[in-house]
C-alpha positions in Angstrom: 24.0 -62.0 -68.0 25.1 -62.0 -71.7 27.0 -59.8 -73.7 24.6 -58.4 -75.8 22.0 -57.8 -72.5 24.4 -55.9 -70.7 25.0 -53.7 -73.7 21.7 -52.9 -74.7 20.9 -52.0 -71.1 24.1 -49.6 -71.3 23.0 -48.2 -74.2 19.4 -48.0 -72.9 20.5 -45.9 -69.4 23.0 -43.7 -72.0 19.7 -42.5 -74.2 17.4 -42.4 -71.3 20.4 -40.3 -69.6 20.3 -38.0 -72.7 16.8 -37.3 -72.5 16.5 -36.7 -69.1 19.6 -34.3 -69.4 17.4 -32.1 -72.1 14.6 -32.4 -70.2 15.9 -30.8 -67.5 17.6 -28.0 -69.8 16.4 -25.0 -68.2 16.1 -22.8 -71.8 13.4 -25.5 -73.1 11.5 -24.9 -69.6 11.7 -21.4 -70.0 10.6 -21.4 -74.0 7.9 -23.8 -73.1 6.5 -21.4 -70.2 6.8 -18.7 -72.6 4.4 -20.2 -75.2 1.9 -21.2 -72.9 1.7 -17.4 -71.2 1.4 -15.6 -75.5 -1.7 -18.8 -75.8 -2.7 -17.4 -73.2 -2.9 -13.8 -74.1 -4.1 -15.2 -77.2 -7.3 -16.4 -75.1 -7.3 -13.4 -73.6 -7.3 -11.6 -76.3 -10.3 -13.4 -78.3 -12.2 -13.3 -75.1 -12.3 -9.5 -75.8 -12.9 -9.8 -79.1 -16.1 -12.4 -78.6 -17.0 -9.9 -75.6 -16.7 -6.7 -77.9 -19.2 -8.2 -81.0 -21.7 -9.0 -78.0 -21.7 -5.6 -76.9 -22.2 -4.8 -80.7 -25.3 -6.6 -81.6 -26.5 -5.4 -77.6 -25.8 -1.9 -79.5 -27.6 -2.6 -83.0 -30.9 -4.3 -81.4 -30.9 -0.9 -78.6 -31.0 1.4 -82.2 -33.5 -0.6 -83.6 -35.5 -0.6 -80.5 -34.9 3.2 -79.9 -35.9 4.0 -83.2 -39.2 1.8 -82.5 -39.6 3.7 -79.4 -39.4 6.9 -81.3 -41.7 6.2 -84.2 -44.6 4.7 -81.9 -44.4 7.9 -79.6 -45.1 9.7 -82.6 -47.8 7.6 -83.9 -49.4 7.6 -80.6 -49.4 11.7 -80.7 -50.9 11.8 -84.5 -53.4 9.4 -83.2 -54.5 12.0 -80.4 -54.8 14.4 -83.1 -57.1 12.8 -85.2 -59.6 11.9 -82.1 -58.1 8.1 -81.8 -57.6 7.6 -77.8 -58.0 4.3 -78.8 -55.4 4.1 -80.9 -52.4 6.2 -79.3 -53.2 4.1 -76.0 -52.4 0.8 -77.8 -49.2 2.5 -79.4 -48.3 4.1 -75.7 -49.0 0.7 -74.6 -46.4 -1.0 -77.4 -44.0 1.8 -76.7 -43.9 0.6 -72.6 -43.6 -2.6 -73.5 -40.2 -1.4 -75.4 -39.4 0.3 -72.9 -39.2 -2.5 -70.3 -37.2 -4.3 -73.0 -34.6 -1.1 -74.1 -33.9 -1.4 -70.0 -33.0 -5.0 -70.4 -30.5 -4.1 -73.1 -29.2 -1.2 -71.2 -28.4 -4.1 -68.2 -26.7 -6.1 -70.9 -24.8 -3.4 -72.9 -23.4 -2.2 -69.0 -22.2 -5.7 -67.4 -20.8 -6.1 -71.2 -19.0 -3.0 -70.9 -17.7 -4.1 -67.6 -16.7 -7.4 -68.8 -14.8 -5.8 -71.7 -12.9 -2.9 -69.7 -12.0 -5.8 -67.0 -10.7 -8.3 -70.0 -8.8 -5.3 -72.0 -7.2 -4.2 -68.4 -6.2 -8.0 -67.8 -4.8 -8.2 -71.6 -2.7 -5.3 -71.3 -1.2 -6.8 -67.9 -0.4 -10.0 -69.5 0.8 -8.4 -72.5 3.6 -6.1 -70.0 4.0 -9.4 -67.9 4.6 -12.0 -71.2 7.3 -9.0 -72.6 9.4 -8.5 -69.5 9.4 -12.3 -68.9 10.7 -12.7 -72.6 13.4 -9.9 -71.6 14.4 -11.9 -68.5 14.3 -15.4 -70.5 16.5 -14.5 -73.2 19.3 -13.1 -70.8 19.1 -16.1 -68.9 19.0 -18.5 -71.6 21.9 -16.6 -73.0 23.4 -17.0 -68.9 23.0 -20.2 -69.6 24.6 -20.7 -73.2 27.7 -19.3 -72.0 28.1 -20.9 -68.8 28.0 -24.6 -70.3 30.1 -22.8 -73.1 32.4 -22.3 -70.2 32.1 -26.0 -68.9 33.0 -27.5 -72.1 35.9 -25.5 -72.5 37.0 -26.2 -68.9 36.1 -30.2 -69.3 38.1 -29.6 -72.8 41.0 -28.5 -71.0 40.9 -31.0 -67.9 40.8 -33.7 -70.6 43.7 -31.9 -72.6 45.8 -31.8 -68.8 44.7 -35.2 -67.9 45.9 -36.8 -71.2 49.5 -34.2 -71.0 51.0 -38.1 -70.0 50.1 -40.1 -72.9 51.1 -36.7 -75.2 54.2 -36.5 -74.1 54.9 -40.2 -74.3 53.7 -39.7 -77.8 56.5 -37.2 -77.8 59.0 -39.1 -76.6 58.5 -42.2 -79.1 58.3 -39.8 -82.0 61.9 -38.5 -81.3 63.2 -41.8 -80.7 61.8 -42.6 -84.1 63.7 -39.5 -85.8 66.9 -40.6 -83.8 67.0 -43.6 -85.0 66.0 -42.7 -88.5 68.8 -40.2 -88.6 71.4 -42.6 -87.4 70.4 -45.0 -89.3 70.5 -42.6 -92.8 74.0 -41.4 -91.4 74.6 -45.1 -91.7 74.1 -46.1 -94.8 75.9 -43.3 -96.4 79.2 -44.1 -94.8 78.5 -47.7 -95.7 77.7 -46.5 -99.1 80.6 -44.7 -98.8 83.5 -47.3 -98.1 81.6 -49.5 -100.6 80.0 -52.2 -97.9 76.6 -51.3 -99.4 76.8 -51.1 -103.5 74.5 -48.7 -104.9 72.9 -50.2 -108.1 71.8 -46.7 -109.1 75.9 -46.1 -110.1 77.6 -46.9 -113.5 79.8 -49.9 -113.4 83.5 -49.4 -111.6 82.4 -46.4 -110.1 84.1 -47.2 -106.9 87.2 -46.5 -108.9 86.4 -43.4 -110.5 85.9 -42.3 -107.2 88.8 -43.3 -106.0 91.0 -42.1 -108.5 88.8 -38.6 -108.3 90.1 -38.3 -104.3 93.3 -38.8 -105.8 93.5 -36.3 -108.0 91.8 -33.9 -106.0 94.4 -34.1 -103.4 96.9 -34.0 -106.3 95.5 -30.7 -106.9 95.7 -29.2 -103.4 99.2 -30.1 -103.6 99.9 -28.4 -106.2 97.9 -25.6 -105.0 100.0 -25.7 -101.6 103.2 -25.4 -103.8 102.1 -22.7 -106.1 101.3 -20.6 -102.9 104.7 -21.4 -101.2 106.2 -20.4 -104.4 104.2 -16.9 -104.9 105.1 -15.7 -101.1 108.7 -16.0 -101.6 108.2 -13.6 -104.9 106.0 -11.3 -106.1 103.5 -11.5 -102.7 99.9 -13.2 -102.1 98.4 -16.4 -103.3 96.5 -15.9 -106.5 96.4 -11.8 -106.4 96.8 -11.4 -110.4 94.0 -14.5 -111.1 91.2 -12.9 -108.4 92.1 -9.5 -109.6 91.6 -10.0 -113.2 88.4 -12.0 -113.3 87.2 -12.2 -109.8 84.5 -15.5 -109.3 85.2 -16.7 -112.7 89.0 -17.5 -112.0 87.8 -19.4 -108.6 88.9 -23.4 -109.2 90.8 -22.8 -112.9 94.6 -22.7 -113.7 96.6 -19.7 -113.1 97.4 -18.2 -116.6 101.1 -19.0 -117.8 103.5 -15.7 -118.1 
């Protein structure tokens, strides 16, 4: 098997793992079971509505018919006044006929009242079921959130403990480095300092302004030393009058002459 084969099929089982992985995430079950049970009440709910303008034109054509039913009874009875039998039988006769028909409606209008008292019943038990399942699907999609919350940070720190090794290594190697650095900057400046290394930064003969600058610093200190000695065996301690007089400002100059 090539290179190239074996990696595409890696990479192949890696996105089919992924997808499988959020296929199975229990939140997208529980969002997609939701939307199918408010479609539903939707359904539901349009069902009643279709029902309810049935009922409706039931209702209109039972007026119309009632009216009918109303104005032929009184046809029929001026017909008997002016001496037309005749006449009021065939409106009698018409007014039966809507009758038989008005009874048909009224068979209609009642299953579709049924219907709609059965479908508005069944809408208001979805509608309680759909919002206590949203309750419960929110708290445990939020159950959920915080649990793989939870493994992360666990699998964070398991990583963090299983890698403690290399860190420390890390560690180690850094303050070798720093060691060595410091040593080796400690280095140079005594090398600087007895003049093996030349620093090209100086003026020329430095080395021998130096040298004649430790000289006459010591030169100094000698004379200071003497001055002291001098000052105990009379008027008392080193430098009083100086440090007295101007405090910091006499610190490193001559002692005045008397």
């Amino acid at each position: 098997m090539s290179d190239n084969t074996a990696r595409m099929r890696t990479i192949f089982r890696t996105k089919t793992s992924k997808v499988i992985t959020r296929m199975e995430d229990p939140r997208d079950a529980l969002d997609d079971s939701y939307e199918q049970q408010v479609k539903l009440l939707h359904e539901v709910r349009q069902a009643v509505a279709e029902v309810a303008t049935a009922k409706k034109r039931i209702e209109l054509q039972g007026e119309e018919m009632g009216a009918r039913h109303r104005r032929l009874g009184i046809q029929a009875g001026e017909a008997m006044d002016q001496g037309r039998e005749d006449l009021a039988r065939t409106a009698l006769q018409r007014r039966a006929a809507i009758e038989g028909q008005v009874a048909k409606l009224q068979d209609q209008h009642a299953s579709l009242q049924k219907q709609t008292a059965l479908l508005q019943e069944r809408e208001r038990r979805l509608a309680e079921q759909i919002a206590a399942f949203r309750i419960e699907k929110e708290t445990m999609k939020a159950t959920y959130s915080a649990s793989e919350a939870q493994v992360r940070a666990n699998e964070a720190v398991a990583g963090i403990g299983a890698n403690m090794n290399d860190i420390g290594a890390s560690l180690d190697r850094a303050r070798d480095r720093v060691a060595q650095m410091q040593a080796r900057a400690q280095a140079t400046d005594d090398l600087l300092s007895n003049g093996t290394l030349q620093d090209l930064t100086t003026t020329p003969d430095a080395d021998i302004e130096r040298q004649l600058a430790e000289l006459s610093s010591r030169s100094d200190i000698e004379r200071q030393l003497k001055a002291m000695k001098s000052q105990r065996e009379g008027e008392g301690g080193p430098g009083a009058k100086g440090e007295a007089r101007d405090g910091w400002l006499s610190i490193g100059q001559a002692p005045p002459t008397e």
